[in-house]
C-alpha positions in Angstrom: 109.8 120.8 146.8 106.8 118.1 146.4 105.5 119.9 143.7 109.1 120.4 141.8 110.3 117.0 142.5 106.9 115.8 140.3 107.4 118.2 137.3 111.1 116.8 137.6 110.3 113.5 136.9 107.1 114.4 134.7 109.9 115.9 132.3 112.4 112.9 132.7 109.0 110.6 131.4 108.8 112.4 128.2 112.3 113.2 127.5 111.8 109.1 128.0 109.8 108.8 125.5 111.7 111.1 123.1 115.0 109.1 123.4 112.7 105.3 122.8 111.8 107.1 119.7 115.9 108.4 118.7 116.3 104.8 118.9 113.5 103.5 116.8 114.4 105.1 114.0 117.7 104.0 112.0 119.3 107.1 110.7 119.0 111.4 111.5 120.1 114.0 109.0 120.4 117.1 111.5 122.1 120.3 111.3 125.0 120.9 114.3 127.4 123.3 115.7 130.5 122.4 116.2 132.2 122.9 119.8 135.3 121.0 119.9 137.2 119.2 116.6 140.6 117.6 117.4 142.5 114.7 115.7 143.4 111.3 117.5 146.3 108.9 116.3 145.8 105.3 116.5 149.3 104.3 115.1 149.3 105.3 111.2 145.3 105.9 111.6 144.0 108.8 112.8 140.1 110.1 113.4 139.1 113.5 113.9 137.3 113.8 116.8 133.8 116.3 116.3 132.2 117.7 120.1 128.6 118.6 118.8 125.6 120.5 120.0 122.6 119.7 117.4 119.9 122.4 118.3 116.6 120.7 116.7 117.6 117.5 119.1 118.7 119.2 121.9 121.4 116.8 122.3 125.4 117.3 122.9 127.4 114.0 121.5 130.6 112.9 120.5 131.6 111.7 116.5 134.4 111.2 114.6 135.3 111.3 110.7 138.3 111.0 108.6 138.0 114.9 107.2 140.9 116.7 109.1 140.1 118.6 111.7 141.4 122.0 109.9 138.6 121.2 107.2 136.3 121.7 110.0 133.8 124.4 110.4 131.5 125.9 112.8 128.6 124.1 111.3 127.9 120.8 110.0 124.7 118.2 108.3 125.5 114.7 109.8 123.7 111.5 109.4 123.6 109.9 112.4 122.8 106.3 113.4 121.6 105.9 116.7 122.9 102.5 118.1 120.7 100.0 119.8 122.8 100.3 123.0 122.3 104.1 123.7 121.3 104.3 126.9 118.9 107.2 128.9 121.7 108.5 130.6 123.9 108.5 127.4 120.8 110.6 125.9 120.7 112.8 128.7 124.5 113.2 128.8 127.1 113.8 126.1 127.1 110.1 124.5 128.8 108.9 121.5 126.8 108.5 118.3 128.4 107.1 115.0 127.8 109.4 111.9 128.8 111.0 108.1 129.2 114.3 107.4 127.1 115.2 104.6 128.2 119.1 104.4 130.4 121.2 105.4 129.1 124.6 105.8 130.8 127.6 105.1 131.3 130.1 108.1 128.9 132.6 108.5 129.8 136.6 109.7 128.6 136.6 113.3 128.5 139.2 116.0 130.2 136.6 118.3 132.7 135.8 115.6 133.8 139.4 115.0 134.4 139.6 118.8 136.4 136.3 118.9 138.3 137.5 115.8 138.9 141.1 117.6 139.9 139.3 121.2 142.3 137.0 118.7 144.0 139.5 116.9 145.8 141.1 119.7 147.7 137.7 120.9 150.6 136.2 119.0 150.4 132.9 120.7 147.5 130.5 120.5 147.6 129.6 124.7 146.8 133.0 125.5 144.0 133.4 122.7 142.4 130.5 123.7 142.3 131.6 127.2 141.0 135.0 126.8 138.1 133.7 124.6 137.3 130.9 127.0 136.9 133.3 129.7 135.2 135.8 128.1 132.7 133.6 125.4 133.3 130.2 126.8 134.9 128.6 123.8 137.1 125.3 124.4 140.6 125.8 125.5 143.2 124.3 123.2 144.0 120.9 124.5 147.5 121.5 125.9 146.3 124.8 127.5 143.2 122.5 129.2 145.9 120.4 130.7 148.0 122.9 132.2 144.6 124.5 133.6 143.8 121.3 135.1 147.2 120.9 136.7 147.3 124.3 137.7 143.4 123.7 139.6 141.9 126.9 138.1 139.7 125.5 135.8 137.2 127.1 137.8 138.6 130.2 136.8 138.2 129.4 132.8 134.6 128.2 132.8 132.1 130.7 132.6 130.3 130.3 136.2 128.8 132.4 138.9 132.5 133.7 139.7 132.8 135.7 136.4 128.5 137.0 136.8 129.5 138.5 140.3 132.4 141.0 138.8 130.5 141.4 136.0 127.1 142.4 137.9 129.6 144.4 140.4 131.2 145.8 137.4 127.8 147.1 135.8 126.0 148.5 139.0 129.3 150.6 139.4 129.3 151.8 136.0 125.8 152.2 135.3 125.0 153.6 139.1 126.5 157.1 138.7 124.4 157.6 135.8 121.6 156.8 136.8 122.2 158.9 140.3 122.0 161.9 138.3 118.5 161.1 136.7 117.1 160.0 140.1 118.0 162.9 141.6 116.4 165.5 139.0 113.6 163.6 137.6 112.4 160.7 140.2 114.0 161.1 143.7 111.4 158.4 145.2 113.5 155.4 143.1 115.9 152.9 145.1 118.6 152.5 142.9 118.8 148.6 143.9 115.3 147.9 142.3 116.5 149.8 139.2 119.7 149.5 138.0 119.6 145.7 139.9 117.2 144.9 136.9 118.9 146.7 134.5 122.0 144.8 134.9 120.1 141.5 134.8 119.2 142.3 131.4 122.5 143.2 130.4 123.7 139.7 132.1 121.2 137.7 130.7 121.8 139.6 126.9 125.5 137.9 128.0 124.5 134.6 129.0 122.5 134.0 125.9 125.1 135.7 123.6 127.9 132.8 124.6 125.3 130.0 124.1 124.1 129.7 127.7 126.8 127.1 129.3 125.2 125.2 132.5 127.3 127.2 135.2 126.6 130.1 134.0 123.1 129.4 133.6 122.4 127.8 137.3 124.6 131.1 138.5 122.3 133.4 136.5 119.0 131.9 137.5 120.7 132.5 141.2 121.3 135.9 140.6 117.8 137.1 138.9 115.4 135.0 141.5 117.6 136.2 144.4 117.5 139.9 142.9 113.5 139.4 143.4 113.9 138.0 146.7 116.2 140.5 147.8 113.9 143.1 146.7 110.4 141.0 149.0 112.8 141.3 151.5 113.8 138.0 152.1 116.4 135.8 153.0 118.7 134.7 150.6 122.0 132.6 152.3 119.5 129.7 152.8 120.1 126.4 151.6 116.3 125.8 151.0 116.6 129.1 148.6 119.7 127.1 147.1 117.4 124.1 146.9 114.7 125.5 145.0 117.2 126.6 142.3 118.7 123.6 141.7 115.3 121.9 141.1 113.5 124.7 138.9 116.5 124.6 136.9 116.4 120.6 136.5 112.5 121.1 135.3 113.4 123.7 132.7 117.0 122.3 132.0 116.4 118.2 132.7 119.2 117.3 130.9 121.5 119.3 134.1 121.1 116.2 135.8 123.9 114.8 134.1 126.5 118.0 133.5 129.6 117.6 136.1 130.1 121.1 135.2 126.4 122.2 136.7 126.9 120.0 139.9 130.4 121.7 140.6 129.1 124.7 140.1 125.8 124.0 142.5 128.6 122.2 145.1 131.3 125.4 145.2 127.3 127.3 145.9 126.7 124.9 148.7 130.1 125.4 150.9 130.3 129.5 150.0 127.0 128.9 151.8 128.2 126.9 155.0 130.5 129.1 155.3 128.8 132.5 155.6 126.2 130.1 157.3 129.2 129.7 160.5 131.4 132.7 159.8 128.7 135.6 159.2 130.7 137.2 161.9 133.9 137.7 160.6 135.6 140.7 159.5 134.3 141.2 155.3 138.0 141.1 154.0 138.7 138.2 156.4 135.9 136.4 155.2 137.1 137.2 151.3 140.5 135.4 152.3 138.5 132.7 154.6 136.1 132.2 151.4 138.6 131.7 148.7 141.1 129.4 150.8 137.9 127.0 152.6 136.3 127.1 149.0 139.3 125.4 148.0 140.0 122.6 151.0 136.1 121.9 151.2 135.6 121.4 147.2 139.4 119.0 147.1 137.6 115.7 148.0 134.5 116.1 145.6 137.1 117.1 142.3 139.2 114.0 143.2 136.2 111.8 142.9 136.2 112.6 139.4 139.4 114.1 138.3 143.0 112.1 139.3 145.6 114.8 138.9 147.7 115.8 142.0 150.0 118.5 141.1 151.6 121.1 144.3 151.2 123.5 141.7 147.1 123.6 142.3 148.0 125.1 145.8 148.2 128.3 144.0 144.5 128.1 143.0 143.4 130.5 146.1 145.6 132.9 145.5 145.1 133.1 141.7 141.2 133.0 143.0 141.6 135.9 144.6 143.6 137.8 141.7 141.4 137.2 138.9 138.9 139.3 140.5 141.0 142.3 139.3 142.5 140.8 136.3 139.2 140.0 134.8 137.7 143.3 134.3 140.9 144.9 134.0 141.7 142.3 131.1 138.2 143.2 129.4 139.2 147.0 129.4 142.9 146.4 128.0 140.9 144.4 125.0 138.6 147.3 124.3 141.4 149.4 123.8 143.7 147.3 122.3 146.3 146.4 124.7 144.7 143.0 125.8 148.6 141.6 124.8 149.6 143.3 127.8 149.8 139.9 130.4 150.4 137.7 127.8 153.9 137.4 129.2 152.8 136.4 132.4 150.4 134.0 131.4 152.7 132.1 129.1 154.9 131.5 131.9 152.1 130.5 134.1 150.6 128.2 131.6 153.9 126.5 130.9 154.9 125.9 134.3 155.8 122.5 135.5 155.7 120.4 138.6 155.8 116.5 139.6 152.6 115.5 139.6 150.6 112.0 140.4 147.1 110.4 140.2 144.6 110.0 142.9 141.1 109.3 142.4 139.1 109.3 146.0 136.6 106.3 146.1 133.3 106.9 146.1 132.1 105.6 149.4 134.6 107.9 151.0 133.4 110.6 149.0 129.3 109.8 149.7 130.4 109.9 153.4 132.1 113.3 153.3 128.5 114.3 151.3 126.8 113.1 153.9 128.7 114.8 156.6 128.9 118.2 154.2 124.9 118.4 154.6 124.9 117.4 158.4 127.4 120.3 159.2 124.1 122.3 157.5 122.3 122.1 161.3 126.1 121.4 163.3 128.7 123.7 164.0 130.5 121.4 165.3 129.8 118.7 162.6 131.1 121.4 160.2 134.6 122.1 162.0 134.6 118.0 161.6 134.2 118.6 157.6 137.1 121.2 158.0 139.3 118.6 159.8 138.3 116.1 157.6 138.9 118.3 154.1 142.6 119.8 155.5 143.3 116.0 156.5 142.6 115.2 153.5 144.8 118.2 151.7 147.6 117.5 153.6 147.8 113.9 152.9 147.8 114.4 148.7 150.4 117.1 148.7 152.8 116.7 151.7 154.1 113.7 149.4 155.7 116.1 147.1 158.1 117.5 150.1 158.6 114.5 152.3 
């Protein structure tokens, strides 16, 4: 840990050093990709809003420019002008950065894009498009689709994360295994299946995780699953927090810039209490423990999202059940696509994604929620400090919806 900890902050010393020199220099001309491109009304005045990753800086920032946002293409040459008050964190994080688009470049035939065209073609409404690409190549929801997400508290369910890699992986090794069986069996009867279809899955998954541009979650959840594949295969013990530890920083030494993604740290925090609770549950019947899972995932992890995100709607008490559904849907929703019938829950879904509830806004202070940290990791070596975190987190539950009712 030591040892991590120090190549940590070795990379946060040069990354340092990169971002005093970003701010030396009065203007950029860089190449970017565009993520996200949406227009904002001041009045009579509007600005189009650019979300940008540019590759050769490794950075993700914020612009705007008067071009409309339909004019807008995958990829753009900016000039950008670094401002004096950039700070280190805004480098490391998604700041704002003032720039001109110098050209607009004209959209190139991808792989990806013929998928995202494919996937496309079989919805008539934009809500449902947008949600089957964002769950299957991690594009951006539409804006009013992202709202209802929120409301509905399945956003987990939308970002690519460890969630989708397990039914994928679980998806694969059943596929794949029968296969293989039958070359085992004739040609090499010494194999264990686990060793070799295991890796050959991996490779598939990571093929995946590069082909939609690598999103944090996904990343942290794919680093999980290939260093605990090679554990799993020494023998040794993976539902260990100092296993979970180790991740986390190996990932922050090749990926510093982590640190600040909300989307990394949810990810790493939904980990943590799927964790505790195998940690004081082990013993449970395996389709109590599913239910168990899905429902404490969502109590435990209430408190840390409403330390950052306000909206209370009674609607989000539907997020364990729709949890526990989208296993099925997902890889049934992937086979409907490949055959042309993905339209086939768009019905559903649009009634889903235009429900409506009362909803208000909460944000939990932050001393409250550093408390209920601190109390999350001392349940780590307490039983009965963790059925205290349960108390506390259904308290807690209680409290933001039972105002709807009473």
């Amino acid at each position: 840990m030591l040892l991590l900890l120090f190549l940590l902050f070795m990379r946060l010393f040069f990354l340092h050093q990169e971002y005093r020199e970003f701010k030396e220099k009065p203007f950029y001309y860089t190449d970017v990709q565009v993520i996200q491109a949406y227009e904002k009304w001041n009045g009579d005045e509007y600005h189009t809003i650019l979300k940008v990753y540019a590759p050769t800086l490794n950075m993700n920032f914020f612009s705007r420019t008067k071009i409309r946002a339909k004019e807008i293409k995958s990829k753009l040459r900016l000039k950008l002008f670094p401002h004096k008050k950039l700070s280190f964190f805004d480098y490391l994080g998604t700041s704002f950065i003032f720039s001109r688009v110098n050209e607009i470049y004209e959209e190139e035939r991808s792989v990806k894009g013929e998928f995202l065209t494919f996937v496309e073609n079989q919805h008539e409404d934009n809500l449902t498009a947008s949600f089957y690409k964002a769950i299957y190549f991690a594009t951006p929801l539409e804006k009013e689709l992202r709202t209802q997400v929120s409301s509905l508290g399945v956003s987990h369910l939308i970002a690519l994360s460890g969630f989708h890699l397990a039914i994928l992986s679980a998806l694969l090794f059943f596929l794949l295994r029968p296969f293989y069986r039958v070359a085992q069996q004739r040609y090499f009867p010494y194999r264990f299946d686990l060793h070799d279809v295991g890796l050959l899955v991996l490779v598939l998954l990571a093929l995946y995780v590069w082909f939609v541009d690598a999103p944090p979650s996904l990343l942290r959840s794919y680093a999980m699953m290939a260093v605990g594949w090679v554990l799993l295969v020494l023998g040794m013990e993976l539902l260990s927090f100092t296993f979970l530890a180790t991740i986390i920083l190996v990932l922050l030494v090749i990926f510093p810039k982590m640190l600040l993604s909300l989307a990394f740290w949810f990810s790493v925090a939904g980990v943590f209490y799927i964790f505790l609770l195998l940690k004081h549950f082990s013993t449970l019947n395996k389709y109590f423990m599913t239910l168990f899972i899905s429902f404490g995932i969502f109590v435990l992890m209430l408190p840390i999202v409403h330390m950052v995100f306000p909206v209370v709607n009674p609607l989000q008490l539907t997020s364990p059940f729709f949890s526990l559904g989208f296993s099925f849907f997902y890889p049934l929703s992937m086979g409907l696509h490949l055959i042309g019938f993905g339209n086939l829950f768009d019905p559903i879904l649009i009634k889903i994604f235009t429900l409506e509830a009362n909803k208000s806004m909460f944000i939990l202070d932050y001393w409250y929620g550093l408390v209920y940290l601190v109390v999350s990791f001392l349940a780590i070596y307490s039983k009965k400090i963790f059925y205290l975190l349960f108390l506390i987190s259904i308290s807690f539950t209680l409290w933001l919806f039972i105002g709807f009712w009473v």
